[in-house]
C-alpha positions in Angstrom: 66.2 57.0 191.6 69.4 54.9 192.9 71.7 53.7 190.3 71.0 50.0 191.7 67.1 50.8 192.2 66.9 51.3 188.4 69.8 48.1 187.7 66.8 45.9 189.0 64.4 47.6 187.3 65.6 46.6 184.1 66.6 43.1 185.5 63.3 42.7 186.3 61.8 44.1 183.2 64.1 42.0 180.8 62.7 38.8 182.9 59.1 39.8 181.8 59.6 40.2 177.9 62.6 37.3 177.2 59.7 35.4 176.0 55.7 34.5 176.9 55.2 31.4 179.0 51.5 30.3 178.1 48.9 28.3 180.2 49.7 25.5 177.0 53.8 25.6 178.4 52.6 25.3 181.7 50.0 22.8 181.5 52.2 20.8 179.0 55.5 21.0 181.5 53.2 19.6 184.3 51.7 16.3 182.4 54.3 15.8 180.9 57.8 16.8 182.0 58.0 17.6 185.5 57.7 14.5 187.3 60.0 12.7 184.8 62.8 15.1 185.1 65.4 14.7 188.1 66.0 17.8 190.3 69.4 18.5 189.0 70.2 18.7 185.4 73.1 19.5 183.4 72.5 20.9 180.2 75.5 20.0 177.8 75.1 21.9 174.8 74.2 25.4 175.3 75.6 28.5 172.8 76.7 32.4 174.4 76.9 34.8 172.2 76.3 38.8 172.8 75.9 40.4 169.2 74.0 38.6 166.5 76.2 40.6 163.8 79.1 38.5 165.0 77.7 35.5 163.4 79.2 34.2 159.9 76.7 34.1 156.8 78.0 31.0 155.4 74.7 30.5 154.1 76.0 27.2 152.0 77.4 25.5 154.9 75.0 25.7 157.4 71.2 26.0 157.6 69.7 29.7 158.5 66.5 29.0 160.7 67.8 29.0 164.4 69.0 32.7 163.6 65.5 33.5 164.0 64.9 32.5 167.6 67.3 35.2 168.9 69.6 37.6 168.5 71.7 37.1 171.1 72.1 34.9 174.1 74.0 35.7 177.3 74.3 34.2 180.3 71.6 36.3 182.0 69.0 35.4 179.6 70.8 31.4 179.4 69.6 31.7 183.0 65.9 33.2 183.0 65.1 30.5 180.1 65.6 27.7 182.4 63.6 29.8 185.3 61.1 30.0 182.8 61.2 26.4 181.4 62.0 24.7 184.5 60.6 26.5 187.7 61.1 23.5 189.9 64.1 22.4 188.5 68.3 23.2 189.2 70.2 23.3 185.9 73.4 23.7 184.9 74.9 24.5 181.4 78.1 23.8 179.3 78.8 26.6 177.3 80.4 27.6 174.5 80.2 30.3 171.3 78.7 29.7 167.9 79.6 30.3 164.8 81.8 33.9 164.8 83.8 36.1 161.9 87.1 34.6 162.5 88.4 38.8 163.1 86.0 38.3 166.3 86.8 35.5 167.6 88.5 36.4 170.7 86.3 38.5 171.6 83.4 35.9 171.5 85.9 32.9 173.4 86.6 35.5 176.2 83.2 36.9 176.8 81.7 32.6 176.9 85.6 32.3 179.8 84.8 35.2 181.5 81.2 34.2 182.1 82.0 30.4 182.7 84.8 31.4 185.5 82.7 34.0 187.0 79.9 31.5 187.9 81.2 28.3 188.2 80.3 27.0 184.9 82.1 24.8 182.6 82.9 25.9 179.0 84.2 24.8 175.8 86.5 26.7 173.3 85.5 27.2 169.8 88.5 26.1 167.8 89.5 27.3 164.2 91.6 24.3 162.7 94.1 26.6 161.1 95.3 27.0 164.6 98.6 25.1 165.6 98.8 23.0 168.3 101.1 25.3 171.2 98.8 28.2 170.3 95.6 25.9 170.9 96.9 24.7 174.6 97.5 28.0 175.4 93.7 29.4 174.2 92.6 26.5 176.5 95.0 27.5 179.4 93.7 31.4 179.3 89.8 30.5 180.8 90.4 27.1 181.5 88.4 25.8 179.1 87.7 21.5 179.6 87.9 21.3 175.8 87.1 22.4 172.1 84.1 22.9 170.0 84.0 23.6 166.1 82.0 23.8 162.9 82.4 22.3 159.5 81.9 26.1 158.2 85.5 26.6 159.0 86.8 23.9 157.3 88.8 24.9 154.4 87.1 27.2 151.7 88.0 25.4 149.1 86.3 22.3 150.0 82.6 21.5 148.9 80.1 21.7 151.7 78.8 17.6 150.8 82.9 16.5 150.8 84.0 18.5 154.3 85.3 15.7 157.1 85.7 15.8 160.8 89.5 15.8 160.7 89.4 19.1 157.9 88.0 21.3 161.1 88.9 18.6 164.0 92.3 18.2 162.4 94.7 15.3 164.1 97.4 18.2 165.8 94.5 19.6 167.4 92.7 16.2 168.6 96.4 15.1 170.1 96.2 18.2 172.2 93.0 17.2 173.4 94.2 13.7 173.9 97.2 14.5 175.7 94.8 16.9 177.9 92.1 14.9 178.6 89.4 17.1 177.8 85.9 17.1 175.8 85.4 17.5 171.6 81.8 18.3 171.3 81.2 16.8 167.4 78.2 18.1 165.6 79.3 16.2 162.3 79.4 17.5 158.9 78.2 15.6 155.5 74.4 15.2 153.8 74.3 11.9 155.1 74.3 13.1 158.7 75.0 9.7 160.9 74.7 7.1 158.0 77.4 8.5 155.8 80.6 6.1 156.3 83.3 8.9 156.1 81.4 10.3 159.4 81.3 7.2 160.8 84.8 6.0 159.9 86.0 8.5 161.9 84.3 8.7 164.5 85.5 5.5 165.5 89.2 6.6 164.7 88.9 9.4 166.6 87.8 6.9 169.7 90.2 4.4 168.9 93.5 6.4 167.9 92.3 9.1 170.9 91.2 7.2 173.4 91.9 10.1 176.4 89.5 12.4 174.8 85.7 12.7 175.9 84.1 13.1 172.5 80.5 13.9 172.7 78.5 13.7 169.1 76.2 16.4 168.9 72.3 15.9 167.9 72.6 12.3 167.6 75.1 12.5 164.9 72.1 15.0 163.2 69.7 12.0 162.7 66.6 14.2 162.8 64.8 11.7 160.8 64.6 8.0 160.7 66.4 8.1 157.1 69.5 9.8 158.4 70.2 6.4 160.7 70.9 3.4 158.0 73.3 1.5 160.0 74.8 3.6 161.8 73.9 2.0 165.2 75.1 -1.4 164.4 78.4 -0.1 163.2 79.1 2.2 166.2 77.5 -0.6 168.9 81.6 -2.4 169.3 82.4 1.8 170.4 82.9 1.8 173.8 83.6 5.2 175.1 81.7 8.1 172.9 78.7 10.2 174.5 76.0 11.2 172.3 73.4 14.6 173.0 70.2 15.0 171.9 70.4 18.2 171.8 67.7 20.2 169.0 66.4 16.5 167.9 62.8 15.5 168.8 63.0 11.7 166.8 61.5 9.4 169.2 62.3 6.8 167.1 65.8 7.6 166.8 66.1 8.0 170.6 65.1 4.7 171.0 67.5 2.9 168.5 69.8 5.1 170.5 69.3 3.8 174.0 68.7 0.1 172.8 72.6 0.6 171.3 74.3 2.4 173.8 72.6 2.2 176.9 72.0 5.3 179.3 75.0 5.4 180.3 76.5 7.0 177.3 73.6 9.5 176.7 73.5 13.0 177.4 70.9 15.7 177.6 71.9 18.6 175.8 69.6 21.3 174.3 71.4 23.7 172.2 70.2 26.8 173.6 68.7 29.6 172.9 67.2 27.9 169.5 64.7 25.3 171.4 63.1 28.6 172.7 61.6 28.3 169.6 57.3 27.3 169.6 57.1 24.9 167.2 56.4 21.0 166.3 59.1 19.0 164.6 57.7 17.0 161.3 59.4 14.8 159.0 58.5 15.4 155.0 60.4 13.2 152.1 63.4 12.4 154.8 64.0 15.7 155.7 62.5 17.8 158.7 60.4 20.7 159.0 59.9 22.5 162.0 55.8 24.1 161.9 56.0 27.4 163.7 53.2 29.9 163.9 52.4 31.7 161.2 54.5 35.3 161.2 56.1 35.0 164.3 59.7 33.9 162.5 59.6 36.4 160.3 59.5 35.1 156.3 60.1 31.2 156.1 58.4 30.4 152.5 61.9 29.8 151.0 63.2 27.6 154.2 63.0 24.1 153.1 63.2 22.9 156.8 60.6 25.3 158.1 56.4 25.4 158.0 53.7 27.4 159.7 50.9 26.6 160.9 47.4 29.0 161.8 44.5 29.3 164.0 44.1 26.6 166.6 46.5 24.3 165.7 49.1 27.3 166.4 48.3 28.0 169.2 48.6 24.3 170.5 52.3 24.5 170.0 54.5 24.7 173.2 58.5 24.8 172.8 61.3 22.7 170.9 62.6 22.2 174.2 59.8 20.8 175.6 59.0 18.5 172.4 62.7 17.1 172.7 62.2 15.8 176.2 59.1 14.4 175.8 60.4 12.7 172.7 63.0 11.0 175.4 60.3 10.6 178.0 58.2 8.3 175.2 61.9 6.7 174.1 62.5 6.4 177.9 59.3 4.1 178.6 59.1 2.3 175.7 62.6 1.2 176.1 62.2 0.1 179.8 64.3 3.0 181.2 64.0 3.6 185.1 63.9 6.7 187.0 67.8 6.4 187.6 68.5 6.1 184.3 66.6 8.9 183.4 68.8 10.8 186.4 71.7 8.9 184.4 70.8 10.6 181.0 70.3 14.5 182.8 72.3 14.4 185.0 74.8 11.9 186.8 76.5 11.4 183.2 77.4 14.9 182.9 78.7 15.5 185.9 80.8 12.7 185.7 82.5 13.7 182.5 83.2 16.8 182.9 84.7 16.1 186.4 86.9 13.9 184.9 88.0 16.4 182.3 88.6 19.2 185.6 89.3 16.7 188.6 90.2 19.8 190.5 87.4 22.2 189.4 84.6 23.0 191.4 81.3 23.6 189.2 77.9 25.5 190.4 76.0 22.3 190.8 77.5 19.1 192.4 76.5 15.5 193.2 75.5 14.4 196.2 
């Protein structure tokens, strides 16, 4: 058989077993999603990665679960998800790594450039704050990366999990590169108190005041999963004037709508943290803390996950994907806010486009405005 006969072969193949599409996906996407959705989206929070075995087990830092849903994520199978989740639909990602052994780094940065360049794609950088400032412009300058993303895992070791800050993995040298730049921070914050907790919020607003040039995105609505991670938050962030937020991996209607009541549409983005909202499940909240009820068995051994459940029989099979439960939490947000089809396109799509255009003027991405 020709070399290229057998290539698509195995293309083909690999389309058919990245994961099942049900009636229950199908049925759910056409009720519920497809006629809400705009035809062009941009998806602004999406992880590459090629080996699971890069990742860092930093086990008191960060929670374990979403290492379940996949081993590995590149582009290709970045791609066949949205085939598969969105059939009528065009979407575009922002990429960038995840969490990597610091000896691997490059390795992971180049492989999320490469693939970014070679299809028109914008990308982040994951940063490590022990890196100077010259050193950090130049990462940025090698794959033209429109700006940085980072984890409170690689904050100092010596710091406490509960007492990291933004600025101990975000640190200022870095954030005036970005500044002087004009490019993105994507910020999924650190602390137990998630949005509420004033260190977080205290500087997040510095970080908007004292930088105003950079485009700082807060990742999963500042991790307000539930309804007790918000205090008030939103009435001391609603005099900001310039910060996005994603709700990327969050499926709090509620939230959502304390959101878009605060910020408006314009400063919204849709973001969905892929590959882990390939993941069939129902997002719960139990004692202020959320549980995501998966089938029984198909993640593996979850008893001692505090944020996971499982669920049996027919109320298993009724469960469709975390991506799909996300957007319809926004779709219920969305109407019972008063939000109109162009805000909607605002929210997916028009937002996007805009920001990243104005952190790569000259760049010329695989899906455009009209």
């Amino acid at each position: 058989m020709p070399v290229g006969s057998q290539k698509s072969m195995l293309e083909n193949v690999r389309k058919i077993v990245l994961f099942e599409v049900k009636d229950i996906d199908r049925d759910f996407y056409q009720r519920h999603l497809k006629a809400f959705l705009p035809e062009k989206m941009i998806d602004i929070h999406t992880h590459l990665w090629q080996r699971r075995d890069d990742a860092s087990e930093e086990s008191n830092r960060t929670v374990t679960w979403p290492s379940r849903v996949a081993a590995s994520n590149p582009l290709a199978d970045l791609q066949e998800t949205y085939r598969l989740m969105f059939p009528d639909k065009k979407c575009m990602p922002l990429v960038f790594g995840t969490l990597a052994n610091p000896d691997l780094e490059r390795k992971a940065n180049e492989y999320v450039g490469d693939a970014a360049l070679a299809n028109r794609l914008p990308a982040l950088l994951f940063s490590y704050p022990q890196w100077p400032a010259d050193y950090l412009r130049q990462r940025l300058q090698e794959k033209e990366f429109l700006g940085i993303k980072s984890y409170l895992s690689y904050a100092p070791s010596y710091l406490p999990a509960e007492e990291i800050r933004i600025f101990d993995f975000f640190p200022p040298h870095q954030l005036e590169v970005i500044h002087k730049l004009g490019l993105i921070v994507m910020l999924h914050i650190p602390r137990p108190g998630r949005l509420k907790d004033p260190v977080n919020l205290a500087q997040m607003i510095e970080i908007e005041e004292k930088y105003p040039n950079i485009k700082l995105i807060i990742a999963h609505v500042g991790r307000a999963y539930c309804r007790e991670d918000v205090g008030n938050a939103f009435s001391v962030l609603a005099g900001t004037k310039k910060m996005y937020f994603d709700f990327s991996a969050n499926t709090n209607q509620q939230v959502f709508e304390q959101m878009i009541q605060t910020f408006g549409p314009e400063r919204i983005l849709f973001g969905s943290d892929l590959p882990i909202t390939r993941m069939r499940m129902r997002r719960i909240e139990k004692n202020g803390i959320y549980v995501n009820l998966v089938p029984k068995g198909l993640y593996g051994d979850v008893s001692q996950d505090k944020n996971m459940g499982e669920l049996e029989g027919p109320e298993a099979e009724k469960l469709t994907f975390f991506m799909y439960e996300q957007i319809n939490a926004f779709r219920q947000a969305a109407a019972n806010t008063g939000l109109t089809a162009a805000d909607v396109e605002k929210v997916f799509y028009t937002n996007a486009f805009r920001l990243l255009k104005s952190a790569a003027p000259a760049r010329s991405f695989a899906i455009e405005e009209n």
